[in-house]
N, C-alpha and C positions, 0 to 999 in steps of 0.2 A: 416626132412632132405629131403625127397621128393618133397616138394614147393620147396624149396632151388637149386635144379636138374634142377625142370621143369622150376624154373625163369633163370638158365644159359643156357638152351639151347633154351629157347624161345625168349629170349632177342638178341642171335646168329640170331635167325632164322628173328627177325624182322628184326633186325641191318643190316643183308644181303640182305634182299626182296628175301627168300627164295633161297638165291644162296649159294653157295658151300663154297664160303669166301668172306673178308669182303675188298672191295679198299680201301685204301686210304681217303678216304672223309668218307665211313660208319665207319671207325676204328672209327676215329675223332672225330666223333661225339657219338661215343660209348662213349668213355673215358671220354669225358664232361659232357657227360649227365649221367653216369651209374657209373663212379668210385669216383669223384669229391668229394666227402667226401672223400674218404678211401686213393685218394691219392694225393701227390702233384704234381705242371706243370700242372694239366689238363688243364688250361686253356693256358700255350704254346703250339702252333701248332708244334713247334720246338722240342719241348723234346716228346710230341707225334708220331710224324714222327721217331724220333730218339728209342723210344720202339716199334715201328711198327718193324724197322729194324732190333732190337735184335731177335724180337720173328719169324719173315720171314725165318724160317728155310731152306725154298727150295730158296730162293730168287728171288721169282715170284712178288715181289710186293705187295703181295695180303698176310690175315690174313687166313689161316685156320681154322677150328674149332678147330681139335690137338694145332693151334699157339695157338689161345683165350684160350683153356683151360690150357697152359702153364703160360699166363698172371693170370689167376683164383689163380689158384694157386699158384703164387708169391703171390699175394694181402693175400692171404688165411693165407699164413705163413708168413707174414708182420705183420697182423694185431694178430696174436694169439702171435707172439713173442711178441711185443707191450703189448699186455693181460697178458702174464709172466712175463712181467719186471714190471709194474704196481701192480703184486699182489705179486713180489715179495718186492717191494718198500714199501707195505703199508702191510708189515709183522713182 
């Protein structure tokens, strides 16, 4: 679980060039490069834009790292509910 940590907050910290949060363009390119299995539209700019703005809690425009780990966590419990219904399916 440790690697698992150090891969979300290192992937933040490149994703940003070491800033604070992530514009517009770094989200974007997060999400295609880094979610893109786990979820779908990554490759709409449009529905990306459109999850930037859920997660934009102050409504600066910009991704926080509290935002990104909001997203984390969605995906997190996406994919583990998927994982339940699947083992409930083949039970």
């Amino acid at each position: 679980m440790e690697s698992a940590i150090q891969t979300v907050v290192t992937t933040f910290v490149k994703s940003s060039r070491g800033k604070e949060n992530l514009d517009g363009k770094a989200f974007q390119k997060l999400v295609k490069k880094q979610l893109g299995g786990v979820m779908e539209d990554t490759n709409s700019s449009a529905a990306i834009k459109e999850m930037q703005r859920g997660l934009d809690e102050n409504s600066d425009g910009k991704v926080s790292f509290q935002e990104y780990l909001t997203l984390i966590g969605y995906v997190a419990k996406s994919i583990s509910q998927a994982k339940s219904e699947s083992n409930a399916v083949a039970s």
